[in-house]
matplotlib code that plots the C-alpha trace (Angstrom):
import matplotlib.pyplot as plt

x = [-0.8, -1.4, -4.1, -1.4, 0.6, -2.5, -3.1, 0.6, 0.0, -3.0, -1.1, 0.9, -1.0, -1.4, 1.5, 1.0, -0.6, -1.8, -4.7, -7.6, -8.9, -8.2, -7.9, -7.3, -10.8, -12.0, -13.2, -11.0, -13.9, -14.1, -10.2, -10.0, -12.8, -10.8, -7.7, -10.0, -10.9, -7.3, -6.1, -8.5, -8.1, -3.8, -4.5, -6.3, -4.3, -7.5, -8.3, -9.3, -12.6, -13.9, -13.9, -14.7, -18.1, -20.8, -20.0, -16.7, -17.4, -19.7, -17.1, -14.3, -16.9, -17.0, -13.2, -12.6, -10.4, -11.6, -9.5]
y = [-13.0, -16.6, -16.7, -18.1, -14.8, -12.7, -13.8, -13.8, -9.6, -9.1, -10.9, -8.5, -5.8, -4.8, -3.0, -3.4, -6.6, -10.1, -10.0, -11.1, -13.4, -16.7, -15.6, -19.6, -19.7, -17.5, -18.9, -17.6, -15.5, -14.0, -13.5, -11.8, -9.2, -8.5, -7.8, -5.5, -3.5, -3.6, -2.2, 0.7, 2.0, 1.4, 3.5, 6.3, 6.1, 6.1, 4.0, 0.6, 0.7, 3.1, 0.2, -2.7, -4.0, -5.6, -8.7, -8.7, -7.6, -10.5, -12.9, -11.7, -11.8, -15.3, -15.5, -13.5, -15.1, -15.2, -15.3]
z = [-14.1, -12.5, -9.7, -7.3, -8.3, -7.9, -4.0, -3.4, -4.5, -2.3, 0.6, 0.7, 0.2, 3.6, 5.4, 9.2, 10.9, 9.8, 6.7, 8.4, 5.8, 4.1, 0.8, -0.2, 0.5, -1.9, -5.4, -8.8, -9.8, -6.2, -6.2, -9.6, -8.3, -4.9, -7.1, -9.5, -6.6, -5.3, -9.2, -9.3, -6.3, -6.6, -9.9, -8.3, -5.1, -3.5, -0.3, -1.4, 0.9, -2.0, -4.1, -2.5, -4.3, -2.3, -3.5, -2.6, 0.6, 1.7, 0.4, 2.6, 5.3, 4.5, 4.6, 8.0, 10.4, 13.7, 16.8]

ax = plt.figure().add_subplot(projection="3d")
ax.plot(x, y, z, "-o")
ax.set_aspect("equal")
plt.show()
């Protein structure tokens, strides 16, 4: 799966709402980890917070829109 087709999957991800973050901000290796976390948790059907690594987390704290 490209990386392009990868963010276009994790854009849409959410349900409800605008994502929050710039994911075209985020490097490839940062992007293939959010969609790791976003696999495992889709194959567990387990809320995706349970997954989210630390390092993942401070780079979409990087990428957070702010109003």
């Amino acid at each position: 799966m490209s990386l392009e087709t990868r963010l276009q999957r994790l854009e849409r991800a959410p349900q409800s709402g605008e994502l929050p973050y710039d994911l075209t901000l985020l490097t490839d290796a940062e992007l293939l980890a959010l969609e790791e976390c976003f696999s495992k948790a889709d194959a567990r059907g387990l809320p995706l917070a349970q997954y989210i690594t630390p390092e993942v987390y401070a780079a979409l704290q990087r990428v957070e829109r702010h109003a």
